[in-house]
C-alpha positions as CSV (number, residue, x, y, z in Angstrom):
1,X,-0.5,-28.4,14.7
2,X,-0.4,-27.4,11.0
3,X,2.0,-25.5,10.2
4,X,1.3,-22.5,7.6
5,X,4.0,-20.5,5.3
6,X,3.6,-17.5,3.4
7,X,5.6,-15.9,0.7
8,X,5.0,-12.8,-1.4
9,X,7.2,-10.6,-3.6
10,X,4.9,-7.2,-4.4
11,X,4.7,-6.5,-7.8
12,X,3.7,-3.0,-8.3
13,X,4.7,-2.7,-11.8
14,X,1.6,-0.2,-12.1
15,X,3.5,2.6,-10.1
16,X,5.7,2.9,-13.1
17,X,3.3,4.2,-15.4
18,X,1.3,6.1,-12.8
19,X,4.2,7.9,-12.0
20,X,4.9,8.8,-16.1
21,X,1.6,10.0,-16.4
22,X,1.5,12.1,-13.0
23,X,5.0,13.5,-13.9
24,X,3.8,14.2,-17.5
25,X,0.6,16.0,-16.0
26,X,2.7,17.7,-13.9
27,X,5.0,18.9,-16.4
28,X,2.2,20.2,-18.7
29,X,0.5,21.9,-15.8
30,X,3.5,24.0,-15.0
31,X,3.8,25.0,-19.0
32,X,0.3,25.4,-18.7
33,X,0.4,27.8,-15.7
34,X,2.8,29.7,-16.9
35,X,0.8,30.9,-20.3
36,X,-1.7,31.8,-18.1
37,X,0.3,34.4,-16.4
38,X,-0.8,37.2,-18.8
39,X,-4.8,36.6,-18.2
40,X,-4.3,36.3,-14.1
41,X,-4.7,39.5,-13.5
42,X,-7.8,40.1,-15.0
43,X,-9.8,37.7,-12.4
44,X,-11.3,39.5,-9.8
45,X,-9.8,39.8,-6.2
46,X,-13.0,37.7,-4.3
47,X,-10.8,35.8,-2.1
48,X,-10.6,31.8,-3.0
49,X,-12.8,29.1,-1.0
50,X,-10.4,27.5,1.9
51,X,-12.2,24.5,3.2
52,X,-13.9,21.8,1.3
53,X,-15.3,18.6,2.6
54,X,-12.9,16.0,1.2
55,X,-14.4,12.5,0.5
56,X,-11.8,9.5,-1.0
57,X,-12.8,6.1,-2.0
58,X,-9.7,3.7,-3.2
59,X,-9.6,0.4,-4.7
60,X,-6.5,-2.0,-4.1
61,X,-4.5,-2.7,-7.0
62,X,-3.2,-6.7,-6.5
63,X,-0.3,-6.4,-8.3
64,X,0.6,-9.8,-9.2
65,X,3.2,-11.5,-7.2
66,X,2.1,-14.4,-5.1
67,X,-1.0,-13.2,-4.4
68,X,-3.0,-16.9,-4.9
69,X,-1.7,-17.1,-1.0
70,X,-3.4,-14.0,-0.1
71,X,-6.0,-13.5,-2.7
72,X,-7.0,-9.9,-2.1
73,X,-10.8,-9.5,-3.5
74,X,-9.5,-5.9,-5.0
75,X,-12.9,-4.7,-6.3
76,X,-14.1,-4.7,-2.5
77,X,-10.4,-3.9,-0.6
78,X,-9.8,-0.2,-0.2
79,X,-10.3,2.4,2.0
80,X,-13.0,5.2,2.3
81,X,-12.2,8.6,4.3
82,X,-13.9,11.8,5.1
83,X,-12.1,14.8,5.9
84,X,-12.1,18.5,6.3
85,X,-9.6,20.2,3.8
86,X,-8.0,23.7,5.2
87,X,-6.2,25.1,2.1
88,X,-3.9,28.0,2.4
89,X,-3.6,29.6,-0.9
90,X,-0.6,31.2,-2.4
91,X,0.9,33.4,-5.2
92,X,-2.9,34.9,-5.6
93,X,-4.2,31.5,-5.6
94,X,-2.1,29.9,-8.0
95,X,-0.9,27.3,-5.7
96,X,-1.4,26.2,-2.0
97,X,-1.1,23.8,0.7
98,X,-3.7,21.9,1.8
99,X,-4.3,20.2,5.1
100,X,-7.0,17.9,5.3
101,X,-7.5,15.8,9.5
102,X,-9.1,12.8,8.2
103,X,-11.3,9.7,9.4
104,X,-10.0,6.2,7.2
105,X,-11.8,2.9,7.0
106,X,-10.1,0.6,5.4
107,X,-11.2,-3.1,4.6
108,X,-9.0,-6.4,2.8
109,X,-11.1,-8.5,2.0
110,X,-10.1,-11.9,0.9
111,X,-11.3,-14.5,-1.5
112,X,-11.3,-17.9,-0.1
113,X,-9.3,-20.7,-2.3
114,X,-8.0,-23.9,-1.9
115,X,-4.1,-22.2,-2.2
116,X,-5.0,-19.6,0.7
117,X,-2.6,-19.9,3.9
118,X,-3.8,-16.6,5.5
119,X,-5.3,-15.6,7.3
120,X,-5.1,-18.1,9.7
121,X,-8.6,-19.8,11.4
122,X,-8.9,-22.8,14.4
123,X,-7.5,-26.2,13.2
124,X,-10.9,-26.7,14.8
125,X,-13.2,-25.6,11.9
126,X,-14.1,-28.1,9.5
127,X,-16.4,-25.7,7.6
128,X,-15.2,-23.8,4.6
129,X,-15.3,-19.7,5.2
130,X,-17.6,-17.9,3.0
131,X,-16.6,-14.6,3.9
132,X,-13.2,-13.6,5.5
133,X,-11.8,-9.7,6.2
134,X,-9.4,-7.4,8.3
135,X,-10.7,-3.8,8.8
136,X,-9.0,-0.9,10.4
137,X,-10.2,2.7,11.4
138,X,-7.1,5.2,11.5
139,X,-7.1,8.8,12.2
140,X,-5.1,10.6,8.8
141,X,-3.6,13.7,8.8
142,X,-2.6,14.5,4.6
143,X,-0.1,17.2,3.7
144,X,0.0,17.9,0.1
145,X,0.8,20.5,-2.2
146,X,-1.5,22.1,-5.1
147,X,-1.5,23.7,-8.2
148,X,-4.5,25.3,-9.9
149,X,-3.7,24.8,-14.0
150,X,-6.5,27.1,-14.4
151,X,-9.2,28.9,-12.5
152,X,-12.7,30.1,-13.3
153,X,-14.2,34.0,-12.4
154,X,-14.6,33.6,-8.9
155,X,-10.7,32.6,-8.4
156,X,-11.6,29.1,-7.5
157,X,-9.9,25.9,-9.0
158,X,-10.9,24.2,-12.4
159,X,-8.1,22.2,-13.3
160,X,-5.6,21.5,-10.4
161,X,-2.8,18.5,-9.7
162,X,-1.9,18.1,-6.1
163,X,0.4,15.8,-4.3
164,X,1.4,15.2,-1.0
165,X,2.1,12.8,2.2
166,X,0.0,11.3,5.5
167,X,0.7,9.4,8.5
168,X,-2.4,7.6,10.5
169,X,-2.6,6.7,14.0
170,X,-4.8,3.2,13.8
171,X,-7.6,3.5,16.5
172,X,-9.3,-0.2,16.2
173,X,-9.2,-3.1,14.0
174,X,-11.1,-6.2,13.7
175,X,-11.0,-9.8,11.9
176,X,-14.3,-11.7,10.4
177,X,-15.0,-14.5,9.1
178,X,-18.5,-16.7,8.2
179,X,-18.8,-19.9,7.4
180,X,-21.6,-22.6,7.3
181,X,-22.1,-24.8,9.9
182,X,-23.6,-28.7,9.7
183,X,-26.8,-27.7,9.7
184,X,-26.6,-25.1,7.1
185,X,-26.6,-22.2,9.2
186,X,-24.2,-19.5,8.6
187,X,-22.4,-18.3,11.1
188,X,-20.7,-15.0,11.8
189,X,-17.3,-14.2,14.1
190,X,-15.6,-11.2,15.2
191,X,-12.7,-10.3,16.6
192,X,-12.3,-6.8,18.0
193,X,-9.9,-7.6,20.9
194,X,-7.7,-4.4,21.6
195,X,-4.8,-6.8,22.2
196,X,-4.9,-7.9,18.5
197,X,-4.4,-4.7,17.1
198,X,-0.8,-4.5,19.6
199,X,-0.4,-8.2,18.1
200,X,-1.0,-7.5,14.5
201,X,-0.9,-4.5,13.0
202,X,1.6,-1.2,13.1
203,X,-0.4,1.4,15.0
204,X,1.2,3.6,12.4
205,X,0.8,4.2,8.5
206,X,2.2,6.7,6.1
207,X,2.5,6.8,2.8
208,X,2.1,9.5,-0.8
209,X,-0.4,10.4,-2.1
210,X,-1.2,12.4,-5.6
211,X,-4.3,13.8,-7.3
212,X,-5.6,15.1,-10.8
213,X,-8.6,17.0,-10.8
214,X,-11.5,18.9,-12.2
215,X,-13.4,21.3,-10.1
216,X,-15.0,19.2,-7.1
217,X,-13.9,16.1,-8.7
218,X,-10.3,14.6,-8.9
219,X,-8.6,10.9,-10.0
220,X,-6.8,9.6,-6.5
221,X,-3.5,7.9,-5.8
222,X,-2.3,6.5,-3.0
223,X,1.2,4.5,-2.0
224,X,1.8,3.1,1.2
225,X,4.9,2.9,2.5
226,X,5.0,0.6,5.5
227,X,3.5,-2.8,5.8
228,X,-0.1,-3.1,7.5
229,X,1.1,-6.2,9.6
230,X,3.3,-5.7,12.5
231,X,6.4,-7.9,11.3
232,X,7.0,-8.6,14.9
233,X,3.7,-10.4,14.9
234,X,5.3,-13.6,13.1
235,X,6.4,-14.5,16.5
236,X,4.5,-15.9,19.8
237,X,1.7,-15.2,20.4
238,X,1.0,-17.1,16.4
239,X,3.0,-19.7,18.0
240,X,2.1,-22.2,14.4
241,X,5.5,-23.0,12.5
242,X,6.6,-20.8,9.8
243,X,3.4,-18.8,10.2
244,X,3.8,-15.3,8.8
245,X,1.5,-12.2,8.3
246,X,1.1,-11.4,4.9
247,X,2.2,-7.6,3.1
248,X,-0.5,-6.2,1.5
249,X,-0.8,-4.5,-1.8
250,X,0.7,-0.9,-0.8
251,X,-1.3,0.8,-4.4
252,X,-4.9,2.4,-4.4
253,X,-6.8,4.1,-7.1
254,X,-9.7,6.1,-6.6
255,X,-11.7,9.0,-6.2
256,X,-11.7,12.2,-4.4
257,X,-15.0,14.3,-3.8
258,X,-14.7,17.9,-2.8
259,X,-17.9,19.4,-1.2
């Protein structure tokens, strides 16, 4: 049997700067905020919208490291989610809290190279894969806190900085790979065994999240802060020597829709 090793040391040296700039933003909305104090109380008392559909595409950021072992395809790794965002507004709108029960599909996709170790397919296949990817549905629940820089005439939000947590619950998961066969054809297999997702993954994910906005439009953060892979997985049933699961780049950057 061949055995298969994995090593990787996550580089997120991107979170540094994010967080400048999000603690800069932050800093200048307050300063903002506050000039506005005078001027608040000339908008009229129609109270503020409290639910928006909430829509969030993010991209994986690599990283660096040794990621030639698990070359994450970034531009097509991410996660999309839908959700209904309950805001509770306070100080006359100024700030609030925003709940937002969430739907999450998240794919890693990974390139195929001659340095990849993982994931790991038969010794049986003689055929190079084409096309390999984990995907994962989890049920979200964010927590985050706003603050509306400045508001238009009908109360409602222009420019607004938010940030907050979430935890998942992860429902189903699935592996895929293609390949060509002998004859040319390609050929497609799935995995969507309940046992793997006990196997393989944490059933739970939480992380932070942070957001800088524009009316129905904001620039989207997102930190995980656990590992995808159940570490507990690098034993039996992968009964391969010195087989490991890899950690996956915990950084997204994205989008936010608000409808």
């Amino acid at each position: 049997m061949q055995n298969y090793s994995f090593k990787f040391d996550p580089n997120i040296r991107y979170m540094k700067h994010i967080i400048i700039v999000f603690l800069s933003t932050f800093v200048f909305s307050l300063s903002v905020w506050a000039q506005q104090e005078e001027v608040s109380d000339d908008l009229p008392s129609d109270p503020p919208s409290k639910f928006d559909l909430v829509f969030n595409r993010g991209f994986m950021l690599n990283g660096g490291g040794t990621l030639d072992t698990v070359p994450i395809n970034g531009s097509n790794s991410g996660t999309f989610s839908i959700g209904g965002g309950i805001k509770f507004p306070l100080a006359n709108n100024k700030l609030g809290i925003r709940v937002t029960p969430s739907l999450a599909w998240t794919t890693i996709n990974y390139n195929q190279t001659s340095v990849k170790t993982f994931p790991t397919i038969p010794d049986s296949l003689d055929f190079d894969l084409t096309h390999e990817k984990h995907s994962l549905f989890h049920v979200e629940l964010p927590i985050g806190v706003y603050i509306n820089v400045s508001r238009d005439e009908d109360n409602d939000p222009k420019f607004f900085v938010e940030a907050g947590g979430y935890i998942g619950y992860l429902t189903s998961a699935s592996y895929q790979y293609r390949y060509l066969n002998s004859d040319g054809q390609r050929v497609k297999v799935q995995n969507r065994d309940l046992q793997t997702i006990e196997n393989e993954f944490e059933k739970l994910r939480y992380g932070i999240y942070a957001r800088l906005g524009y009316k129905w439009a904001a620039l989207y953060f997102n930190m995980r802060l656990n590992d995808v892979f159940d570490e507990l997985a690098n034993d039996p049933p992968n009964d391969m020597a010195g087989y490991k699961n890899p950690t996956i780049p915990p950084l997204q950057v994205g989008i936010t829709i608000f409808l």
